[in-house]
C-alpha positions in Angstrom: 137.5 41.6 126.2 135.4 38.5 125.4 131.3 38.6 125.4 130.2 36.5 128.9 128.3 33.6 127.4 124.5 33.2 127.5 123.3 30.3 129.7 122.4 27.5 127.5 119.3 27.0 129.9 118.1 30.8 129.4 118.5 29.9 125.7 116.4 26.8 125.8 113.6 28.6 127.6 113.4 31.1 125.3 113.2 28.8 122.4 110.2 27.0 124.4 108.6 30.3 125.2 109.0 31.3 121.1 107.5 27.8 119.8 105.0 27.6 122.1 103.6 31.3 121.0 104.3 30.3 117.2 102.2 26.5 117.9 99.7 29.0 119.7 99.5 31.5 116.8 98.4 28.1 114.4 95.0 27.3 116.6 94.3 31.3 117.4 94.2 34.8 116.4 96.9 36.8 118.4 94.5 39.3 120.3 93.1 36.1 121.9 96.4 34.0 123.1 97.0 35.5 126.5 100.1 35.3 128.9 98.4 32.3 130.7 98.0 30.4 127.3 101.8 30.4 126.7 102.8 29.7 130.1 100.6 26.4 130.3 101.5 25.3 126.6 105.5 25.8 127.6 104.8 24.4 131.3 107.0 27.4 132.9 105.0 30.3 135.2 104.4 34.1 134.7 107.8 35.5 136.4 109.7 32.8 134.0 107.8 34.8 131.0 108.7 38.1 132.0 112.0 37.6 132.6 112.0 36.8 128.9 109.5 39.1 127.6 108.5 42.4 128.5 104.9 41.6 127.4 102.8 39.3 124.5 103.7 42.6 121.6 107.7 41.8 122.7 107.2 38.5 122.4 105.8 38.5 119.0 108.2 41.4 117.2 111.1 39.0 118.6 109.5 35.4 117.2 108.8 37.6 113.7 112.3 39.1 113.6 114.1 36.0 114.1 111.8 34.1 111.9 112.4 36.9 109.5 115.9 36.8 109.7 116.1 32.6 109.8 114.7 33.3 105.9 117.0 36.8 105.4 119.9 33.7 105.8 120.8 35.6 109.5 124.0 38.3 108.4 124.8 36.9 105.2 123.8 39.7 103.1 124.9 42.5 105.1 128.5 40.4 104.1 127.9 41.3 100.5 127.2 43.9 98.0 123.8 44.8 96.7 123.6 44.0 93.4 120.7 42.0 91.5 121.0 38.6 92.8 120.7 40.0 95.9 118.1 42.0 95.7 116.0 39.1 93.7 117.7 36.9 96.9 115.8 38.8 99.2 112.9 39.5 97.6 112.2 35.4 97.6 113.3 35.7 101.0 110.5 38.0 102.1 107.7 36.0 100.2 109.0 33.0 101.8 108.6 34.8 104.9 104.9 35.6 103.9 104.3 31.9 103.0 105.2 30.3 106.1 103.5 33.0 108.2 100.2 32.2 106.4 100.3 28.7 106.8 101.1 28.9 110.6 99.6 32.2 111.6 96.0 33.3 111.4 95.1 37.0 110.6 95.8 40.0 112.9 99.4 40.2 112.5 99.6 42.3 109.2 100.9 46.1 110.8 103.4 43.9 113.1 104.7 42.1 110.1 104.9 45.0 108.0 107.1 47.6 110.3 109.8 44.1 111.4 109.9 43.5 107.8 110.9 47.1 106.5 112.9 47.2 110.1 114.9 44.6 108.9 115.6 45.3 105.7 116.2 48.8 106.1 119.1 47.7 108.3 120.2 45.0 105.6 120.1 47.9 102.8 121.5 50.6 104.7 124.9 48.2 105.6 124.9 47.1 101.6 124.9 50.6 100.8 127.8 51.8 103.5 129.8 48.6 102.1 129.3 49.8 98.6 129.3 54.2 98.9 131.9 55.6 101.0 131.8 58.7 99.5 127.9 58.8 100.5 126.3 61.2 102.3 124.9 59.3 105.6 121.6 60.5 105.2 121.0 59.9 101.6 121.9 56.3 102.6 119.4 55.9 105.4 116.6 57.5 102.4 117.6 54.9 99.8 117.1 52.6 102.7 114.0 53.2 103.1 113.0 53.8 100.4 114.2 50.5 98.6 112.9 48.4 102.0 109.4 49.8 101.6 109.4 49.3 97.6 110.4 45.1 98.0 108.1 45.1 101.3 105.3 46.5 98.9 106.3 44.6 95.6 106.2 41.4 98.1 102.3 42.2 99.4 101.3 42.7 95.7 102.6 39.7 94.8 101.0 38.0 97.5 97.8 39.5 96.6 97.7 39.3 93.0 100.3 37.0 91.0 101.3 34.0 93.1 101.3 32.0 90.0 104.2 33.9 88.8 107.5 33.1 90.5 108.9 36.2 93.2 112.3 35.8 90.8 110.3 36.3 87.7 107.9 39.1 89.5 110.9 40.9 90.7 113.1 40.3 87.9 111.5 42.9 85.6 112.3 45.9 88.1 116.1 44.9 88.9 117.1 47.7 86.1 115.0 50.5 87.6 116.0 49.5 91.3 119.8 49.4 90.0 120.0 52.5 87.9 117.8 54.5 91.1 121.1 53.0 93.2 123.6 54.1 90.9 122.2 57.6 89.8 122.3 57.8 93.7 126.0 56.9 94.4 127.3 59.1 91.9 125.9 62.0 93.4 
């Protein structure tokens, strides 16, 4: 059975709803961009909105998640196996992420930001780790999961805080053995 296609005018909207919030998000802080603000900077009305959005919190997780996953390269990693030129691959991917929020976004989006960005990688690790463990144990796959998408979230937000002078390959570079043996130890029990 083949998937109905989406309505190329359905799409377009969307995209026009999504850049209009993201031009938005450069002028103000999110808790003061209201419904009415996007509507008139996309020139569509309320109902239009809502049929895309269930509300302004839906319409930012889905503008973060796709401009996360624009930098996570869309699938290509859960095509691959995680070694350590992935791992440093989306590590830069993650601070890129961080850069081009900061230079569009003001402040106020930090806990949103956080949770899509260890949502998203949690599901990126987790089918890198199935590809890789067969033998696994399900749960203990969902654990490193978590585990390693908080660990690069949080090596990301200290790099952002403390050592942008230092590249994110050379930051993350150092840890690639301990991340490595942590996943090995854990697929050979």
């Amino acid at each position: 059975m083949t998937q109905p296609k989406t309505d190329p005018r359905i799409l377009r909207t969307r995209k026009l709803i999504m850049d209009s919030f993201i031009e938005l998000s450069g002028k103000k802080e999110f808790k003061d961009i209201t419904v009415k603000d996007i509507t008139t900077e996309a020139m569509i009305n309320r109902a239009t909105f809502y049929y895309h959005f269930e509300d302004i919190y839906d319409l930012l997780e889905k503008v973060l998640s796709e401009v996360l996953l624009i930098n996570l390269n869309g699938n290509s990693f859960d095509q691959n196996e995680l070694n350590e030129e992935w791992i440093i691959s989306i590590f830069i991917a993650i601070t890129n992420f961080h850069r081009s929020l900061s230079n569009r976004c003001h402040r106020g989006y930090e806990e949103t930001i956080a949770r899509i960005i260890r949502e998203q990688l949690e599901i990126i690790f987790y089918k890198m780790l199935v590809k890789q463990n067969t033998t696994e144990d399900e749960q203990a796959l969902k654990v490193i999961s978590v585990m390693l998408s908080w660990g690069i979230y949080g090596a990301s937000v200290e790099w952002r805080k403390s050592s942008k002078t230092i590249p994110p390959e050379e930051f993350i570079k150092s840890t690639i053995p301990y991340i490595m043996s942590g996943i090995d130890f854990g697929a050979k029990n």
